[in-house]
C-alpha positions in Angstrom: 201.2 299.5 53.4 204.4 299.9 51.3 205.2 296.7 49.1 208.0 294.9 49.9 209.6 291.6 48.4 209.3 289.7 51.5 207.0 289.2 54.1 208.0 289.9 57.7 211.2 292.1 59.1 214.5 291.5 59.8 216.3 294.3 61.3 219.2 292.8 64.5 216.5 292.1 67.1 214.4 289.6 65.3 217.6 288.1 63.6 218.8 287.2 66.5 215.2 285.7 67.6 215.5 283.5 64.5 219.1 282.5 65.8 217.1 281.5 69.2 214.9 279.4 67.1 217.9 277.6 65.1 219.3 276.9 68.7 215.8 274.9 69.6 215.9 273.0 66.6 219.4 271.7 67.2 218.6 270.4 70.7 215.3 268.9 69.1 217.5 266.9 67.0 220.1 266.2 69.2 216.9 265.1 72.0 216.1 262.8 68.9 219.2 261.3 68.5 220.7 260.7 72.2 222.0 257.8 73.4 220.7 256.7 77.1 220.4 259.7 79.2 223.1 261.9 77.4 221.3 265.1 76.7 223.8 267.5 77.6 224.5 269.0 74.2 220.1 268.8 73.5 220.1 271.2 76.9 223.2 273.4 75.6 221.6 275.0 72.7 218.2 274.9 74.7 220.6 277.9 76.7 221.6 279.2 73.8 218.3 279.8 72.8 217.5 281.0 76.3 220.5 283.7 76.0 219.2 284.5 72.5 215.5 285.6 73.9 217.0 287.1 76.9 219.4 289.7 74.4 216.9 290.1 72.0 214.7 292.7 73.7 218.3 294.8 74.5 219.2 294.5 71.2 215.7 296.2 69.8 215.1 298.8 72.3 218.2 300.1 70.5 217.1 299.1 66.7 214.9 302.2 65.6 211.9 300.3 64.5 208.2 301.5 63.5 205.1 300.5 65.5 204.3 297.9 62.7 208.2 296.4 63.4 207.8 296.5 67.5 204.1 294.7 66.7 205.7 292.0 65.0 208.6 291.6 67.2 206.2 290.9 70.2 204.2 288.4 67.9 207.3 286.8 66.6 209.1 286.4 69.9 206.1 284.5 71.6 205.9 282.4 68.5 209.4 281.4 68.8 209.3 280.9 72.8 206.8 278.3 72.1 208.9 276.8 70.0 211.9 277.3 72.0 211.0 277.0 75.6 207.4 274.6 75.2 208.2 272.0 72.0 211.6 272.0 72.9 211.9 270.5 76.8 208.5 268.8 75.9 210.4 266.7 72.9 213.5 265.6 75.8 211.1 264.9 78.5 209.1 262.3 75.8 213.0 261.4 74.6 214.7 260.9 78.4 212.5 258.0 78.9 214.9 255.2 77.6 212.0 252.5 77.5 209.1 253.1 74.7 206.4 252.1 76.9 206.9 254.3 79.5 207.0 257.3 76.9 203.6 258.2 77.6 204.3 260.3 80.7 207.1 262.5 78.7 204.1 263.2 76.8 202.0 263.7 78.6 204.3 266.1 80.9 205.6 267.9 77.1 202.0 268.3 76.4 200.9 270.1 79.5 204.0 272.0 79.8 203.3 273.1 75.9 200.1 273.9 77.1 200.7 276.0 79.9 203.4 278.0 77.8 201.0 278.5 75.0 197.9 279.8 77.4 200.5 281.9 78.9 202.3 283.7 76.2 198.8 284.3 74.1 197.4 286.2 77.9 200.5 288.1 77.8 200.4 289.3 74.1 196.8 290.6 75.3 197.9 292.3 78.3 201.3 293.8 77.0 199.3 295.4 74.0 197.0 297.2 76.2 199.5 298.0 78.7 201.6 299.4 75.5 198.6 301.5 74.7 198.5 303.7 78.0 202.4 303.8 78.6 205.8 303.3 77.2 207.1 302.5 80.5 209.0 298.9 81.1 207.2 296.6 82.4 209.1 295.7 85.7 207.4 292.2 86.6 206.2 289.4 84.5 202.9 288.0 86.1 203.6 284.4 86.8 206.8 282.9 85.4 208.4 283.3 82.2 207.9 280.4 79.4 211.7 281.5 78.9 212.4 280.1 82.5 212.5 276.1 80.8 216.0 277.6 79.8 216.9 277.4 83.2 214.6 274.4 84.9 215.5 272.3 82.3 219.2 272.0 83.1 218.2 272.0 87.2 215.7 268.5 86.4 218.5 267.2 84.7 221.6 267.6 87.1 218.7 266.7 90.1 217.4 264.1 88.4 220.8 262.4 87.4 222.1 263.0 90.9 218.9 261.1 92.0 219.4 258.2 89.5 223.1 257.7 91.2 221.7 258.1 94.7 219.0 255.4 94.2 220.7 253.6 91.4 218.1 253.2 89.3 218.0 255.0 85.8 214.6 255.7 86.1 214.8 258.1 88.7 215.5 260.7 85.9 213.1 260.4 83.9 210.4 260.1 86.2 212.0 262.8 88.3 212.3 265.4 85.1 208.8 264.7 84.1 206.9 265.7 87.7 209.7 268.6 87.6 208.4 270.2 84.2 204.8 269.9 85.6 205.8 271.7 88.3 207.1 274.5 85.8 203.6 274.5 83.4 201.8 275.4 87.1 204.0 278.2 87.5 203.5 279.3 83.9 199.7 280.0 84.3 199.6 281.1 88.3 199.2 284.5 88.9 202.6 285.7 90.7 204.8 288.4 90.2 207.9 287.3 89.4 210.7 290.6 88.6 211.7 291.2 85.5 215.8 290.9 85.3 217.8 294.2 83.8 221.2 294.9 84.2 222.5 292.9 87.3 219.9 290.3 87.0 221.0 289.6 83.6 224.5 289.3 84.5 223.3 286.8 87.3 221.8 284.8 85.1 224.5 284.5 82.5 226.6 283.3 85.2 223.8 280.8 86.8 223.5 279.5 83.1 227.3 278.8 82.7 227.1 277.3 86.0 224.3 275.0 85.2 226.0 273.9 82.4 228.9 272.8 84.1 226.8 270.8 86.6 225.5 269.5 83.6 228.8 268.2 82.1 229.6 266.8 85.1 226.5 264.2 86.0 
């Protein structure tokens, strides 16, 4: 193996996988430090991070990169969407509950969705390097749902819960109501669907679902 100064790689692809994980850690600390239920900039870099992961694999199928470079860009980009898409909605689900004592079911629901994601992504890392080993065809569905999907139920828990919380009037419809919502996501993380793998259109589609989401969040 040929010395090098620094560990790891860092050709466009994985640089913008770090970016992804810069994005989480700014809704982390924004999670940390909201007021209330005012988590709309916490769930705005979460979708940056979500539009990081989802340009990433674009970016490197045109980055020429050795087998040892595509290796660790699969290892580093489910290390990062535990991170990203498990740490991340698990640390506002514990934050959204205003009231201390009632924090325990954030955790709870963080952990299991943290969980989930983490049993999921190690299965896959199994299955896509034997799959890798017979062909070099795409893989054209993902067998349950993507970890990367929080980027996306997130924002729908939030703009449902808060429309919820006005309908009853009672702040802690949210919570409550984001919390069975994420454990709803963590099933879908570990059953055994197919679920189609977005290219082209389905990217554009969901560029345009996240912007939309992201106006419904401004607006609760």
């Amino acid at each position: 193996m040929k010395e090098k100064r620094f560990v790891g790689f860092y050709n466009p692809s994985v640089i913008l996988t770090y970016c992804g994980l810069a994005c989480a850690f700014v809704s982390m600390y924004l999670a940390w430090n909201a007021e209330g239920y005012n988590f709309r900039w916490s769930i705005f870099f979460l979708m940056l991070a979500g539009l990081c992961d989802m340009f990433d694999g674009t970016v490197a199928r045109r980055v020429k990169r050795t087998e040892q470079e595509k290796k660790f860009g699969i290892q580093l980009d489910s290390l990062c969407d535990i991170v990203c898409f498990g740490i991340t909605p698990a640390t506002i689900a514990y934050m959204i509950y205003d009231g201390a004592s009632l924090r325990i079911f954030g955790l709870v629901s963080g952990f299991i969705l943290t969980l989930c994601g983490l049993i999921r992504l190690a299965y896959f890392n199994v299955t896509e390097e034997e799959r890798q080993a017979q062909t070099n065809e795409r893989r054209d569905y993902y067998q349950g749902m993507p970890i990367t999907a929080s980027a996306i139920g997130v924002p729908v828990a939030y703009i449902v819960g808060s429309l919820l919380a006005l309908l009853f009037n009672e702040n802690m419809v949210l919570p409550v109501f984001f919390s069975a919502f994420m454990l709803f996501v963590s099933f879908l993380y570990i059953f055994n669907f197919p679920v189609r793998k977005p290219h082209k259109k389905g990217m554009i589609i969901m560029i345009v679902s996240c912007l939309a989401l992201f106006a419904g969040v401004l607006l609760v």
